[in-house]
Structures are given as structure tokens and as C-alpha cells.
C-alpha positions as CSV (number, residue, x, y, z in Angstrom):
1,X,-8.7,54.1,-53.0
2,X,-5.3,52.5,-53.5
3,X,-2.5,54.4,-54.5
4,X,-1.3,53.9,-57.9
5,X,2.2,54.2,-57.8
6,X,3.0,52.5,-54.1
7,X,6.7,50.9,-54.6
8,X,6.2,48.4,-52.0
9,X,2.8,47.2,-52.9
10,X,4.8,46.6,-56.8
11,X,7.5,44.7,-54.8
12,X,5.6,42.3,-52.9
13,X,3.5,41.9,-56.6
14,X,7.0,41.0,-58.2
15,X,8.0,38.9,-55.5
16,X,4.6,36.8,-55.5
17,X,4.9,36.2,-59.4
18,X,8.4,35.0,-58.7
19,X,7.6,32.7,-56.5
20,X,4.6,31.3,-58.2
21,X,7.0,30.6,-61.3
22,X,9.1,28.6,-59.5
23,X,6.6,26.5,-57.1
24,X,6.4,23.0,-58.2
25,X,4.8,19.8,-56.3
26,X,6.3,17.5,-53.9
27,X,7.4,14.0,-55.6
28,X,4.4,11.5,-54.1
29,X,7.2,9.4,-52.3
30,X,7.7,12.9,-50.2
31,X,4.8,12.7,-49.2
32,X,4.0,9.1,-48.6
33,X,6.9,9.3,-46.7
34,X,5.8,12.2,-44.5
35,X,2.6,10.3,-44.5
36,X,3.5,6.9,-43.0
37,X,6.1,8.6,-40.5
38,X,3.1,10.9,-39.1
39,X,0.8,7.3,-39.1
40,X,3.7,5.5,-37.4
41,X,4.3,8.5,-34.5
42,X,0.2,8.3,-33.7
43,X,0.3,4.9,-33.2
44,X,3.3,4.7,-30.8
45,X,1.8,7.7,-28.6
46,X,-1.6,5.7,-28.5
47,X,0.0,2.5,-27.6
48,X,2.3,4.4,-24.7
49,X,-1.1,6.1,-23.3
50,X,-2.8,3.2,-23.5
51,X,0.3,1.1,-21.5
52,X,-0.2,3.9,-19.0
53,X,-3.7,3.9,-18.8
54,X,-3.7,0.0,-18.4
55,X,-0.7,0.8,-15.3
56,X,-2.5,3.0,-13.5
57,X,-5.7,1.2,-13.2
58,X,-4.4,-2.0,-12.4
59,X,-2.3,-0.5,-9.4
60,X,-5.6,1.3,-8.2
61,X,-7.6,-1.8,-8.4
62,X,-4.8,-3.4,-6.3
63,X,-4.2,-0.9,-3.9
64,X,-8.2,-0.9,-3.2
65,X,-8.5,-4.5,-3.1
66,X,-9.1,-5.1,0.7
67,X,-6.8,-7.7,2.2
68,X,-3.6,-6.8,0.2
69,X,-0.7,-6.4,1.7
70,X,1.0,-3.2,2.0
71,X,4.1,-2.7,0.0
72,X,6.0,-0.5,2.5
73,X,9.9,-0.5,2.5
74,X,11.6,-2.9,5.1
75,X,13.2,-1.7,7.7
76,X,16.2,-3.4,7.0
77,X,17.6,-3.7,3.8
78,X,18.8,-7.2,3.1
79,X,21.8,-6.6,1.6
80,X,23.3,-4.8,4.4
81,X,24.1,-6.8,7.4
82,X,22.2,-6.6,10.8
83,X,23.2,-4.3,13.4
84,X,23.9,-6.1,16.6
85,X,22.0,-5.8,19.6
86,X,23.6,-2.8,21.4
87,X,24.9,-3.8,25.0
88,X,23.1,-3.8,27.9
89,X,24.1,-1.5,30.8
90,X,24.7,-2.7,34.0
91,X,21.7,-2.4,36.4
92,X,22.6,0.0,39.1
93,X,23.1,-1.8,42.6
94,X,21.1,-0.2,45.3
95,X,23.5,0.8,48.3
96,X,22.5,1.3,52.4
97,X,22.8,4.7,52.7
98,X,24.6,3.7,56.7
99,X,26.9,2.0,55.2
100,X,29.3,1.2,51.8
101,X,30.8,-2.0,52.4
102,X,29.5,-5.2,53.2
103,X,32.0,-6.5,55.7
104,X,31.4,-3.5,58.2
105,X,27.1,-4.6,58.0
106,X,25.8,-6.1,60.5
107,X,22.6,-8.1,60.1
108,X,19.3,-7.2,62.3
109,X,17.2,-10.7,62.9
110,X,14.5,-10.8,60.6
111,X,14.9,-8.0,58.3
112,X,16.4,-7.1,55.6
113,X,17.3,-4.2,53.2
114,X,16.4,-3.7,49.8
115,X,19.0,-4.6,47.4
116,X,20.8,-6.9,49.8
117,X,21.5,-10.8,50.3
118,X,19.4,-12.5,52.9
119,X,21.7,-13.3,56.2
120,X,21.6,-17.4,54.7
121,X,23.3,-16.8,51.7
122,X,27.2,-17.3,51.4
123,X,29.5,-14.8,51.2
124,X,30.4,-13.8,47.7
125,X,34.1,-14.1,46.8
126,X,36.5,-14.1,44.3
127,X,34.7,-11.4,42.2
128,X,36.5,-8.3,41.4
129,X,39.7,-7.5,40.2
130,X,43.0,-7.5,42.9
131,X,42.8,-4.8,44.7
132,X,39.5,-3.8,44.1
133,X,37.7,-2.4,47.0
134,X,34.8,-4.1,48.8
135,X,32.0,-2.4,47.0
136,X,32.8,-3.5,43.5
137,X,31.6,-6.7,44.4
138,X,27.4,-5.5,44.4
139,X,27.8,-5.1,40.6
140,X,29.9,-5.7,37.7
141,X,33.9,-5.1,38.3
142,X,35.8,-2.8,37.4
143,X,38.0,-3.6,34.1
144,X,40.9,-5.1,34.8
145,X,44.3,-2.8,34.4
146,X,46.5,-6.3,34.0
147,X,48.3,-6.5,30.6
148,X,47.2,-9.4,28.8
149,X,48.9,-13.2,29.1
């Protein structure tokens, strides 16, 4: 059984008549307004799932299709210029382990050593820096210490 003299239930009462008194509709254009923004929302969401939709299966069908080629990054961008081909090092020059310099060799009849010229060949000269000593003419010089002309 309800109370009969409850002073918030008479409140809330008081407040509810208030409220209906002053209630009135929303003009039409409110709400055709309201109306043709909701319609116009719907429709852009449908046409952006359908765009993805559309996306998505075409790049599975191509990325299934057999014989396409693969769309991996290049290596090499081409705006950035090409490295150049790092040097070479100088292949080592086997030495006699009897002796260091060629001039003090002497040749046996018939054979010869890995790594050296046959007996027929011609002396090599004129390689080298001045002053450099008889073994820098197997391989590559040593750099020059001249100062530039």
C-alpha cells in the first residue's frame, strides 16, 4: 500500500505535470531536417563499405591470379643514385717460403713454383715506386709518398 503523504512521490507528481504543460512538438522542418541528414549519413557509410568491399576483393582476385607478378619493393630505389661497385682487393701473391726476392732465385730446369713466372718470361721492370724493395714488384705497389706535380 502506498503511503499517502510521501513528499517525494508529490514532487516528482508536480514536476511531471510541469513538464507536460510545457511539452510542445518539433516544427516538421526539425524534423525533416533530422530526417534527410540521418538518410544522407546511411548512404555515405554504404557507399564507403561497399568501395571497401569492391577493394578488397579485387586485390585478392589479383593476388590469386597465377602468373602475376609479385609487387615486392625494389631493391634500389630510383630516386637515390647507385652505389658504386666497392673496390676490389688486391689478390695476395704467393711467396717461396726459401726465399723473398726474385733476384737472389735461382731457377731449377724444368720446374717451377707455384705463384712464379716461367724461366722464359722477361724480367719485370719499372714497377714499383723508387726505392721500393724487390718484393713489391709480385703484386700491386706500394702508394707512392711523392708530392704531386
Amino acid at each position: 500500500m502506498p503511503e499517502p503523504h510521501d513528499l517525494l512521490r508529490s514532487l516528482f507528481q508536480e514536476a511531471a505535470s510541469t513538464g507536460q504543460s510545457r511539452a510542445r512538438c518539433a516544427p516538421v522542418e526539425l524534423v525533416a531536417r533530422r530526417g534527410e541528414r540521418l538518410r544522407r549519413r546511411r548512404i555515405a557509410t554504404l557507399a564507403a563499405g561497399a568501395c571497401l568491399v569492391f577493394a578488397g576483393t579485387g586485390a585478392a582476385v589479383a593476388a590469386l591470379l597465377p602468373g602475376s607478378p609479385s609487387t615486392g619493393v625494389p631493391a634500389v630505389t630510383p630516386s637515390s643514385p647507385r652505389p658504386s661497385a666497392p673496390p676490389k682487393p688486391p689478390k695476395p701473391v704467393p711467396t717461396s717460403p726459401r726465399s723473398t726476392s726474385s733476384a737472389t732465385r735461382t731457377p731449377v730446369p724444368g720446374r717451377t713454383e707455384p705463384g712464379t713466372p716461367p724461366a722464359t718470361a722477361p724480367p719485370r721492370t719499372g714497377q714499383g715506386a723508387p726505392g721500393a724493395s724487390a718484393t713489391a714488384t709480385h703484386g700491386t705497389s706500394p702508394p707512392s709518398t711523392a708530392p704531386p706535380r
